[in-house]
C-alpha positions in Angstrom: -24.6 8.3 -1.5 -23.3 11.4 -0.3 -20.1 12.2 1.1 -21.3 12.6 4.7 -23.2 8.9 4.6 -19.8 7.3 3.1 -18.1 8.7 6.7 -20.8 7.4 8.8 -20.5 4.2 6.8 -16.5 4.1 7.2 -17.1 4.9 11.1 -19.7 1.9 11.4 -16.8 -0.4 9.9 -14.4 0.7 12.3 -16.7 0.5 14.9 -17.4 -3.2 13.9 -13.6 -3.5 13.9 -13.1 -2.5 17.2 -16.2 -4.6 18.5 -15.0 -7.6 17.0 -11.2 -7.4 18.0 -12.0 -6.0 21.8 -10.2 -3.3 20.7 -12.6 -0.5 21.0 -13.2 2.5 17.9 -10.1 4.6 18.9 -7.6 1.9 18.9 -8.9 0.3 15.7 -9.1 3.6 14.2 -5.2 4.3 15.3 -3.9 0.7 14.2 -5.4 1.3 10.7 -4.6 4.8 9.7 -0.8 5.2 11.9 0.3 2.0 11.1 -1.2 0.0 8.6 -2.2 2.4 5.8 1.4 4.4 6.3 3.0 0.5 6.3 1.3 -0.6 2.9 2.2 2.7 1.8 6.0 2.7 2.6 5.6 -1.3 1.2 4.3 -0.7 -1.9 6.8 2.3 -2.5 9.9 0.0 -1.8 8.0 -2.9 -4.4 8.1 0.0 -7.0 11.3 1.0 -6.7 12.4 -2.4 -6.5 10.7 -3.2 -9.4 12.2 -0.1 -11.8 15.6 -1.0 -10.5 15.0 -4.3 -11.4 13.7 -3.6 -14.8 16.1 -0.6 -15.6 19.0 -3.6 -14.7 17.2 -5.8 -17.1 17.4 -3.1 -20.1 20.9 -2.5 -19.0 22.2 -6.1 -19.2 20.4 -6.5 -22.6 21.7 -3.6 -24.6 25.0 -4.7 -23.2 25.2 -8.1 -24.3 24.0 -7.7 -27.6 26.5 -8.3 -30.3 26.9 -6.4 -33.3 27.5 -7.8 -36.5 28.4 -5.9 -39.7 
């Protein structure tokens, strides 16, 4: 499959899409790529900094609760 039957394929989906919501091609196509990808997008960003905060406090607490004996 070549690039240019992957975009008629993607298109056909869309169309679908918009056919089975009422929506119409254009709408569906603006719902999907101006909110919904950008929103996953900005959603998985936050989870990932969430997470690396999360961790990095984990690490902290650790090495900082750990007693020392000699």
């Amino acid at each position: 499959m070549d690039i240019n039957e992957f975009f008629i394929r993607c298109c056909e989906i869309i169309t679908i899409i918009g056919e089975y919501t009422g929506w119409g091609y254009e709408l569906s196509n603006i719902i999907l790529f101006v909110f919904l990808q950008p929103s996953l997008i900005l959603l998985f960003f936050c989870l990932w900094i969430r997470a690396i905060i999360k961790n990095g406090r984990r690490i902290y607490i650790q090495k900082s609760t750990k007693r020392y004996t000699s």
